[in-house]
C-alpha positions as a Python dict, from the first residue, in 0.01 Angstrom:
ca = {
    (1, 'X'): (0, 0, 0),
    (2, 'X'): (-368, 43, -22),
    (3, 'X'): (-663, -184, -45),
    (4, 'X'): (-980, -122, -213),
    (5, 'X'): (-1309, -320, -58),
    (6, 'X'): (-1575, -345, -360),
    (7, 'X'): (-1883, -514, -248),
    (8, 'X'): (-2011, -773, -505),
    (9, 'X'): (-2309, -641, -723),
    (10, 'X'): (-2400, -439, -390),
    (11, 'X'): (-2782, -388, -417),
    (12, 'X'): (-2854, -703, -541),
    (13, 'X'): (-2666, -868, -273),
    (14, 'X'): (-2857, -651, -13),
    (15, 'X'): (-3153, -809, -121),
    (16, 'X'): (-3005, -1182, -97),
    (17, 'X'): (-2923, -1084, 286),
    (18, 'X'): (-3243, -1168, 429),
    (19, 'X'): (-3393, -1314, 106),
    (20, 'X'): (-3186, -1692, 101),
    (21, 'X'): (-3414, -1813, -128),
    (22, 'X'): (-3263, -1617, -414),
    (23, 'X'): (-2938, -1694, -345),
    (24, 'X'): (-2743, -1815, -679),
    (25, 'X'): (-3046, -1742, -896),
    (26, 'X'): (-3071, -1437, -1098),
    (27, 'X'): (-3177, -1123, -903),
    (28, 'X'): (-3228, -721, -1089),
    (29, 'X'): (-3292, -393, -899),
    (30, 'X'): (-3495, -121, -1063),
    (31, 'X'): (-3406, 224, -1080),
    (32, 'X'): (-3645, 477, -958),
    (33, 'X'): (-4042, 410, -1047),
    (34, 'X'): (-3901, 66, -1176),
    (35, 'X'): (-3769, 225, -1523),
    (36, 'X'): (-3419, 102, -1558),
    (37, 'X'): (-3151, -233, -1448),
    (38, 'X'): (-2934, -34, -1218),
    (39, 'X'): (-2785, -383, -1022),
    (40, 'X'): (-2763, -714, -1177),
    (41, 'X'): (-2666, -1041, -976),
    (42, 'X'): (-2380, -1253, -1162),
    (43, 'X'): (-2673, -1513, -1295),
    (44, 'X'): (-2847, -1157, -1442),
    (45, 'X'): (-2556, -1091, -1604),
    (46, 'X'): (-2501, -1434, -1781),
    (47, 'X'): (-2859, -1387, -1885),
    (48, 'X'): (-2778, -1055, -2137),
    (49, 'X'): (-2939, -843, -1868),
    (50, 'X'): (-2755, -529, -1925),
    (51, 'X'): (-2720, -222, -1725),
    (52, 'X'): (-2947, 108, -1798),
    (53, 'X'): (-3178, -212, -1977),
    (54, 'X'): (-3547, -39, -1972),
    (55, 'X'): (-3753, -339, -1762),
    (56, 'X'): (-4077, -350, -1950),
    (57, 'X'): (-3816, -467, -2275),
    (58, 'X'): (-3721, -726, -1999),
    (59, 'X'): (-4039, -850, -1959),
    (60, 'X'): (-4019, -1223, -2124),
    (61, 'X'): (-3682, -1274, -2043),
    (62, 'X'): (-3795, -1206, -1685),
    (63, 'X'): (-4077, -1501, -1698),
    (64, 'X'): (-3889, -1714, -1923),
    (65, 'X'): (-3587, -1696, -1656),
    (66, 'X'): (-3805, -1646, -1336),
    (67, 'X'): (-3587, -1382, -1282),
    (68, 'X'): (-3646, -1203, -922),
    (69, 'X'): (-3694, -781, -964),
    (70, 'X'): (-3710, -585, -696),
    (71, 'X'): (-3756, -191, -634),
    (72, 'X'): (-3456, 13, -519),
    (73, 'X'): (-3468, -1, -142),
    (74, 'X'): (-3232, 282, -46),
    (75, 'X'): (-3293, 265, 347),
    (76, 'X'): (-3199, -86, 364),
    (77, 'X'): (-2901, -31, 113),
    (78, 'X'): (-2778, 278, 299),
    (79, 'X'): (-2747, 97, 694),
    (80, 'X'): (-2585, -225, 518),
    (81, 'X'): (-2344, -14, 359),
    (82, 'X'): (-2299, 130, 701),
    (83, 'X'): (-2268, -178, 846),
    (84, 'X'): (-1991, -311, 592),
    (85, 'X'): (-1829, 46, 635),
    (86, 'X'): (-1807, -16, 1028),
    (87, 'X'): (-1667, -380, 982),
    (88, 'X'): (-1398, -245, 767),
    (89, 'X'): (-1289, 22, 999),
    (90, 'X'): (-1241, -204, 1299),
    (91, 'X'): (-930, -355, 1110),
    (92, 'X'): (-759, -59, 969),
    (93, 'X'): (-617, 288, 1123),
    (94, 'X'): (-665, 464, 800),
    (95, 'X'): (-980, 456, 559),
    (96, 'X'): (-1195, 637, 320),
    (97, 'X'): (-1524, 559, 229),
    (98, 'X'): (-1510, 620, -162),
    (99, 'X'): (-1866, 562, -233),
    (100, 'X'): (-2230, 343, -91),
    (101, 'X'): (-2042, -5, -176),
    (102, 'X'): (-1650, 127, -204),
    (103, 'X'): (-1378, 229, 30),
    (104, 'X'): (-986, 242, 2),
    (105, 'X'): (-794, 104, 345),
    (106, 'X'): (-436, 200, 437),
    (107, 'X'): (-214, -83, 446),
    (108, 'X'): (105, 137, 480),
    (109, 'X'): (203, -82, 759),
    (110, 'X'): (116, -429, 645),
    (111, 'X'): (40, -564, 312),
    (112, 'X'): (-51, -919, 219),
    (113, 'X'): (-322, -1125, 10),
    (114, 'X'): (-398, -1291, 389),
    (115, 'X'): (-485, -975, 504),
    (116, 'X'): (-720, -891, 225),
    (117, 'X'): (-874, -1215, 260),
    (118, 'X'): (-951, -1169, 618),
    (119, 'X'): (-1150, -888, 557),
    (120, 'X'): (-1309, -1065, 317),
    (121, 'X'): (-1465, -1321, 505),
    (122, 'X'): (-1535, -1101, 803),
    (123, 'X'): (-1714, -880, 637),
    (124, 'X'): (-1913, -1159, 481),
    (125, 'X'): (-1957, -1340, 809),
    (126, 'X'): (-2112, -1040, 995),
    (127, 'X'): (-2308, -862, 722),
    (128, 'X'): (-2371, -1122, 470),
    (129, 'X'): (-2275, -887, 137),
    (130, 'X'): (-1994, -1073, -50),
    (131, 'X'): (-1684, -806, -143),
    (132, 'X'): (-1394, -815, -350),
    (133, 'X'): (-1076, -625, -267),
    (134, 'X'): (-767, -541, -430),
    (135, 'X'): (-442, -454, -348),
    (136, 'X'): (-206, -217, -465),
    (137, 'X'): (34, 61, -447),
    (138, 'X'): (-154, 355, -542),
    (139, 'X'): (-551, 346, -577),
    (140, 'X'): (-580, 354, -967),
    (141, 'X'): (-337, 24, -938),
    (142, 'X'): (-616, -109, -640),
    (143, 'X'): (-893, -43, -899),
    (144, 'X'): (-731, -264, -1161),
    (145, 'X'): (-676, -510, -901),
    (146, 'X'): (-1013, -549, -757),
    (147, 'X'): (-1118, -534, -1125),
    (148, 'X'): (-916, -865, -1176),
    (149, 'X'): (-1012, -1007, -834),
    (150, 'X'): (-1404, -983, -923),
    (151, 'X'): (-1330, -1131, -1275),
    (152, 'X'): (-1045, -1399, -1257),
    (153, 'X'): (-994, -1521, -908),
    (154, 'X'): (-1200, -1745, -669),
    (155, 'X'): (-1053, -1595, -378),
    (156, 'X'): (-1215, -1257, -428),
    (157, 'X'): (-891, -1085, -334),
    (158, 'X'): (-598, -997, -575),
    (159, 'X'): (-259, -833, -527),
    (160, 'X'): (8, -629, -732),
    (161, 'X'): (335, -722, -580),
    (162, 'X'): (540, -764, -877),
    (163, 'X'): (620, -509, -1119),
    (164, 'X'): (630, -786, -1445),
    (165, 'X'): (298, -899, -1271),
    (166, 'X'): (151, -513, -1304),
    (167, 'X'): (264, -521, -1680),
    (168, 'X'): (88, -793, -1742),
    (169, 'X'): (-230, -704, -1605),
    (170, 'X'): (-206, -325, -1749),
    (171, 'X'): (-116, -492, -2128),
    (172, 'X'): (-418, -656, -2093),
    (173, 'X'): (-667, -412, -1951),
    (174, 'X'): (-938, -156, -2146),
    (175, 'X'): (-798, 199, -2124),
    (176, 'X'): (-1185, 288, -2098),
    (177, 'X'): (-1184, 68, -1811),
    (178, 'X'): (-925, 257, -1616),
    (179, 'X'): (-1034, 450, -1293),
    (180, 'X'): (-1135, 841, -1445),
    (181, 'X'): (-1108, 783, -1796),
    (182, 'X'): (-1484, 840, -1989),
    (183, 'X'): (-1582, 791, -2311),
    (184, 'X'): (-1463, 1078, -2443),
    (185, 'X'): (-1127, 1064, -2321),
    (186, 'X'): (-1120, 683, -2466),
    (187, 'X'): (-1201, 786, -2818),
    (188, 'X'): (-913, 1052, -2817),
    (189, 'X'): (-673, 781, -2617),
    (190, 'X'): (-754, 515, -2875),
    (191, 'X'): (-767, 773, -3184),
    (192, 'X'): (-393, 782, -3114),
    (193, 'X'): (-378, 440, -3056),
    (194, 'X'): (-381, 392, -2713),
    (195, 'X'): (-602, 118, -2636),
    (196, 'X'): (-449, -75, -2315),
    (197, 'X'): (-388, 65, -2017),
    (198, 'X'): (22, -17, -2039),
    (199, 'X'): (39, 166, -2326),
    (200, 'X'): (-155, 459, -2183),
    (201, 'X'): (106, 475, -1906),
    (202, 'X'): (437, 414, -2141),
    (203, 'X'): (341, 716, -2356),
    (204, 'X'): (429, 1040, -2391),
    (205, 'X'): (423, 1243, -2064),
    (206, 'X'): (427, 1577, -2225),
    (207, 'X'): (140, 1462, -2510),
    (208, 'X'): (-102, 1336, -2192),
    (209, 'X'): (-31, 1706, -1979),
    (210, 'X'): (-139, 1846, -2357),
    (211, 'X'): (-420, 1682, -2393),
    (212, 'X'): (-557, 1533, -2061),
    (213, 'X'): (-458, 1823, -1834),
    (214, 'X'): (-311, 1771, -1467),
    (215, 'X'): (-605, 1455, -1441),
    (216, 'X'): (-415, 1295, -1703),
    (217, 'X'): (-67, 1292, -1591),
    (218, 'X'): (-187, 1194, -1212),
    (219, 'X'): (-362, 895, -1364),
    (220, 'X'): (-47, 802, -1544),
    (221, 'X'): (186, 830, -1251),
    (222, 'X'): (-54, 624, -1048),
    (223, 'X'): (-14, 355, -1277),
    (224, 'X'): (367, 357, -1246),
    (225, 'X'): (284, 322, -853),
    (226, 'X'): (336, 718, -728),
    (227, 'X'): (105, 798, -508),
    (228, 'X'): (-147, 1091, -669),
    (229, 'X'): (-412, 1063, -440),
    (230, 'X'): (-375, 936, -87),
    (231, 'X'): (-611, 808, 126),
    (232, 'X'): (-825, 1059, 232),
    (233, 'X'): (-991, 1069, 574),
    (234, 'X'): (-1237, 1379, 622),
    (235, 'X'): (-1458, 1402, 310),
    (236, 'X'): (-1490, 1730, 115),
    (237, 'X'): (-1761, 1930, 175),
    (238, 'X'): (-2050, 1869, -135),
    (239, 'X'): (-2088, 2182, -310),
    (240, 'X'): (-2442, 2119, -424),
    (241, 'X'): (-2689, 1929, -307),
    (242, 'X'): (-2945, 1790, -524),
    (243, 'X'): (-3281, 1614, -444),
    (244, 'X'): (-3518, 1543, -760),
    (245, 'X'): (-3750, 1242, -852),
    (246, 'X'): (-3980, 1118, -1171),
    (247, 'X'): (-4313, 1093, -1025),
    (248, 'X'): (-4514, 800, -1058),
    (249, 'X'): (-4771, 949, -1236),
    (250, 'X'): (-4827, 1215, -1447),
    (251, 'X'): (-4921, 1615, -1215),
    (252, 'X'): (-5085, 1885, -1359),
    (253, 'X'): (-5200, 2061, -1046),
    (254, 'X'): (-4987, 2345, -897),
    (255, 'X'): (-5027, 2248, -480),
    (256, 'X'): (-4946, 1883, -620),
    (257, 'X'): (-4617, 2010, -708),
    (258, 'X'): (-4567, 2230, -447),
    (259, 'X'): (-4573, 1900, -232),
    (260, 'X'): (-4336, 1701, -396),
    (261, 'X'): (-4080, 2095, -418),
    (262, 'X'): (-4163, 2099, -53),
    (263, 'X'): (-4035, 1747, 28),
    (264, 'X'): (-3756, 1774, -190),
    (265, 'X'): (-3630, 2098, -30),
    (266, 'X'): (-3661, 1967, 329),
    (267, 'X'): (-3497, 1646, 265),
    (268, 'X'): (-3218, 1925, 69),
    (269, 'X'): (-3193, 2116, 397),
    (270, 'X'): (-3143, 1788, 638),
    (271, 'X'): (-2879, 1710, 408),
    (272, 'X'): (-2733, 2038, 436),
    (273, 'X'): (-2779, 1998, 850),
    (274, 'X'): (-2608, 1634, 854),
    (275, 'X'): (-2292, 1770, 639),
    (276, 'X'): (-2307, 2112, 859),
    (277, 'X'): (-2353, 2337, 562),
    (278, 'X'): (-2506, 2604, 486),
    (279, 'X'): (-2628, 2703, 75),
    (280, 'X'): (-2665, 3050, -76),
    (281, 'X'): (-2915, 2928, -401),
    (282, 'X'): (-3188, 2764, -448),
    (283, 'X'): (-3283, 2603, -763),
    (284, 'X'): (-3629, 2470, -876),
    (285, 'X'): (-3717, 2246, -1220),
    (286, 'X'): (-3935, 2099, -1370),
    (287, 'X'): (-3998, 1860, -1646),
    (288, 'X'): (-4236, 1721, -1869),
    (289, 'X'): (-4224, 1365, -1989),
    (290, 'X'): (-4010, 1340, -2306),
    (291, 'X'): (-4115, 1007, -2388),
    (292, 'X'): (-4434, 1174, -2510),
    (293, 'X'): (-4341, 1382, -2801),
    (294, 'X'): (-4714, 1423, -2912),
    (295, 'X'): (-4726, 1607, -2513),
    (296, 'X'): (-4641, 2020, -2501),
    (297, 'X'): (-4234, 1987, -2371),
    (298, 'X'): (-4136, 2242, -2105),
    (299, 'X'): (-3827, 2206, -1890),
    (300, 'X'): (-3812, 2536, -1673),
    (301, 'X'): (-3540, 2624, -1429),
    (302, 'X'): (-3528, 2901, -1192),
    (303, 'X'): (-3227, 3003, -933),
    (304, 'X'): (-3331, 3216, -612),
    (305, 'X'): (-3010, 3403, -476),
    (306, 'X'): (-2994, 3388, -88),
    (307, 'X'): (-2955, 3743, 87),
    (308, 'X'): (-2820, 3498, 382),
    (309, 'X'): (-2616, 3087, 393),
    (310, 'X'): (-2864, 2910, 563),
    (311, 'X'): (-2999, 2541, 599),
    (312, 'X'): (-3325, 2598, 767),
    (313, 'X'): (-3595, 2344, 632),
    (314, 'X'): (-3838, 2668, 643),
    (315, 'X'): (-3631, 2928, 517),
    (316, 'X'): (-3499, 2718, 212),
    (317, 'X'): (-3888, 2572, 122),
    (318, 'X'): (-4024, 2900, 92),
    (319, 'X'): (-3786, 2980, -132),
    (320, 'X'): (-3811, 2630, -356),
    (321, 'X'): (-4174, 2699, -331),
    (322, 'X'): (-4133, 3066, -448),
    (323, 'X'): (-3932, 2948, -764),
    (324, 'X'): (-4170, 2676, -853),
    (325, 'X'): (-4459, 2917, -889),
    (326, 'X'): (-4237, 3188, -1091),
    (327, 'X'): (-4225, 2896, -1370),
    (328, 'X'): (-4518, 2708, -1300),
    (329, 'X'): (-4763, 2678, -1629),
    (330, 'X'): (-5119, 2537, -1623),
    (331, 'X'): (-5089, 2419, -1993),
    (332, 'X'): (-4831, 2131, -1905),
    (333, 'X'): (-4827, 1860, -1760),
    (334, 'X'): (-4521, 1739, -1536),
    (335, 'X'): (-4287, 1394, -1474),
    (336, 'X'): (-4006, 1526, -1264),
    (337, 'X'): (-3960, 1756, -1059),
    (338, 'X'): (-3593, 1860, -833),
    (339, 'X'): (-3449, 2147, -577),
    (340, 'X'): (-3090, 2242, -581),
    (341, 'X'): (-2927, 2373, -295),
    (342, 'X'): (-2569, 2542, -420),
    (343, 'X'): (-2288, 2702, -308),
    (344, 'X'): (-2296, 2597, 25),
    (345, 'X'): (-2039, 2754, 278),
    (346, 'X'): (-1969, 2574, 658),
    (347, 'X'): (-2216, 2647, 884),
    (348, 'X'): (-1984, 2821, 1136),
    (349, 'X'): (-1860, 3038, 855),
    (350, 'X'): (-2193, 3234, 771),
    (351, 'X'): (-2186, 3557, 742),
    (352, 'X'): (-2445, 3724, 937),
    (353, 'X'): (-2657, 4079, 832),
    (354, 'X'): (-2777, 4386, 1025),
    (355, 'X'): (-3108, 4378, 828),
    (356, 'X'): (-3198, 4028, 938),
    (357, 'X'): (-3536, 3992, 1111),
    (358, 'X'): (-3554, 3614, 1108),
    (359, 'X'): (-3459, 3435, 1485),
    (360, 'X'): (-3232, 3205, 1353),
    (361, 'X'): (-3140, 3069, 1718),
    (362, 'X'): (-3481, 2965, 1731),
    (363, 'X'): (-3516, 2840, 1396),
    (364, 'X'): (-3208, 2609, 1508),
    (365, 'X'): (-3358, 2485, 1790),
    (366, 'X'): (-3629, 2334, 1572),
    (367, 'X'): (-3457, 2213, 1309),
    (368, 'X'): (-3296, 2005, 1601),
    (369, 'X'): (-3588, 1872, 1776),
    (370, 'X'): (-3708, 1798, 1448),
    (371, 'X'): (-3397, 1580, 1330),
    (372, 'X'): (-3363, 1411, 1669),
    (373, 'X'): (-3732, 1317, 1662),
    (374, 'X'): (-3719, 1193, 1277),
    (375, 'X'): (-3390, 1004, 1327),
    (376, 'X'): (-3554, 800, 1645),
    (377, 'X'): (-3914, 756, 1474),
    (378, 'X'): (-3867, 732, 1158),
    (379, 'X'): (-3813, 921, 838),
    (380, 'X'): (-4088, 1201, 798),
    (381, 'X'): (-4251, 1165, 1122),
    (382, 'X'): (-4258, 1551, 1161),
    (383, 'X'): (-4316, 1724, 831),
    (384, 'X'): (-4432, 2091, 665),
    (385, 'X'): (-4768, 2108, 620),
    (386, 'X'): (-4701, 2202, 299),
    (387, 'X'): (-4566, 1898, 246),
    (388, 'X'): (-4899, 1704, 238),
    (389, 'X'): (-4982, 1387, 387),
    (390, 'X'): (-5112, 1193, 0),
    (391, 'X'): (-4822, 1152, -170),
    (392, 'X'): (-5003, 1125, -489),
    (393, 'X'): (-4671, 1223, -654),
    (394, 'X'): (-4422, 986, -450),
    (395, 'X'): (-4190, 719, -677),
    (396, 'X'): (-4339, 398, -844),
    (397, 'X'): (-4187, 80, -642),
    (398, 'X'): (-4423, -214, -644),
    (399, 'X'): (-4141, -486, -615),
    (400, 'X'): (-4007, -322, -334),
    (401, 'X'): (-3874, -543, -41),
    (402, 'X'): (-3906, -474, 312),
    (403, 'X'): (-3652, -192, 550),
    (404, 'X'): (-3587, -531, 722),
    (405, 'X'): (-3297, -327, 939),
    (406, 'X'): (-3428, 25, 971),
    (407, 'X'): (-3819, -16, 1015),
    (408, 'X'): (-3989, -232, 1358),
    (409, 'X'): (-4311, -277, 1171),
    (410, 'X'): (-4097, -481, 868),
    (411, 'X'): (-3844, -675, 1077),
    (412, 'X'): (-3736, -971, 1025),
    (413, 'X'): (-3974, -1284, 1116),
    (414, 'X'): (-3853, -1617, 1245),
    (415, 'X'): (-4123, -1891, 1290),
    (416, 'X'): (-3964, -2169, 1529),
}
């Protein structure tokens, strides 16, 4: 069996942590530079707040509703879903972390509603973030459940241990809700007339291989309760590594943008470091604001090919910065900006050139002292120059709350 652990409208509930105030009242968290609902509390949600909803169309039902907005607070969000992750783990052999609020746990050797509400209220009782979790045979089935424990139960927790009880459920749930199915693969599903997720899995086999591929047909054998895709324990390797950003206003200037490239590559190539990776391109874009049709529209890309794999902050900004002037153009004016780091290969797999000239053992060392020293101090405490020290061009977020776990200066405050 396997149990899935969904926290409850995660970034809202992050907020309510060390916010009490705004407990049971309606809370929404903006997406970057405060454009978009990307988290609704469950009083939101009964208000017609709906995800992707653009907030300055909110902006009456916000002061009609006193309705509490906050900027996306990603530090605080990222070491409480640590937090929850570590909770989790101390009760189970077996678990994979499936995403920032998700993670499936192994319950091969002992399944039972009891067990999923323990969990529950642990987690609750030492982080304060409110989670769901179902319980199932294969992890499609677990999505379904927790689906149904969010919705229809007061418990939080909900388990398949009955096959007529899995029909039931399945006759009565979306296709387009099931776990890997988009939009486009719902139009073709219902097109047919598929429309429930029972149906999906009592049709055809051969017509689903046809015309969902292997995806398909592992998605349909999870929901008969064979096990497609087990609980996984290392993650895979990313592939690519992106890091881009709308800025909060409007750049024009060239060494503007070669700040905000700059920043973007390093924080590229300490992501590359942390997952022990190494990339062989570098991509640069740009873009200029589309929501300003009367404005000259340019959205350049450029991809550097690396002679060597490497993940040095240096090596991998010179190149970003190299790109970004190859497509730079003084007529435009620019809203986002990104660097791509692809094709990335382990770092003790690099293959190494006669023709090199760079000291890469040194470069290492660096790029050490320079993560040790950033992790203990604080995000960005050592920096490229090029970097700048402004920020003219860093994100929009003037509801933001305080890094009440991850900053001294913004800790939390008790007055006795």
């Amino acid at each position: 069996m396997i149990a899935l652990v969904d926290c409850n409208n995660f970034y809202a509930s992050c907020e309510r942590v060390f916010n009490p105030k705004i407990d049971k009242k309606p809370v929404i968290v903006l997406s970057n530079n405060d454009g978009c609902v990307i988290a609704r509390s469950n009083e939101a949600k009964t208000l017609g707040v709906k995800m992707g909803h653009p907030a300055f169309k909110l902006k009456n039902l916000i002061e009609e509703y006193n309705i509490n907005v906050f900027s996306t607070n990603f530090a605080l969000y990222g070491d409480l879903s640590k937090r929850v992750m570590n909770v989790m783990n101390t009760e189970v052999e077996k678990m994979e972390i499936y995403s920032i609020d998700e993670a499936f746990l192994d319950f091969t050797d002992y399944a039972s509603k009891e067990r999923g509400v323990a969990i529950r209220e642990k987690v609750k009782k030492w982080t304060g973030i409110p989670v769901s979790v179902g319980i199932a045979q294969t992890k499609v089935l677990a999505k379904v459940a927790v689906h149904i424990a969010k919705k229809h139960t007061k418990a939080g927790v909900f388990m398949f241990d009955d096959e007529n009880l899995i029909r039931r459920a399945l006759n009565v749930f979306a296709v387009e809700d099931l776990w890997g199915v988009g939009a486009k693969t719902a139009q073709k599903l219902k097109a047919v007339g598929i429309h429930t997720a029972l149906q999906f899995r009592e049709c055809d086999s051969n017509w689903v291989n046809r015309n969902l591929s292997v995806n398909g047909v592992r998605l349909q054998k999870e929901l008969f309760g064979e096990v497609c895709y087990p609980v996984e324990l290392t993650r895979k390797r990313k592939q690519n590594i992106c890091t881009a950003r709308s800025f909060g206003s409007e750049i024009k200037k060239l060494s503007k943008l070669k700040e905000a490239i700059g920043s973007y590559a390093n924080t590229c190539a300490t992501k590359l470091r942390k997952e022990k990776s190494c990339c062989t391109t570098v991509s640069v874009f740009l873009s200029t604001n589309p929501f300003k049709p009367q404005a000259k529209q340019y959205t350049p890309y450029k991809v550097i090919q690396l002679n060597l794999p490497t993940n040095d902050s240096m090596e991998i900004v010179k190149f970003a910065i190299k790109g970004l002037e190859s497509i730079y153009r003084n007529d435009c004016i620019y809203k986002k900006a990104g660097v791509i780091v692809g094709r990335t290969v382990p770092q003790g797999q690099t293959q190494l050139s006669l023709f090199d000239s760079l000291d890469r053992g040194k470069r290492k060392n660096i790029n050490i002292a320079v993560d040790k020293v950033n992790s203990l101090m604080g995000k960005n405490k050592i920096h490229l120059a090029v970097e700048g020290n402004g920020r003219m061009w860093k994100l929009k977020q003037e509801r933001l709350s305080p890094c009440y776990t991850t900053r001294f200066a913004e800790i939390l405050e008790v007055r006795m």
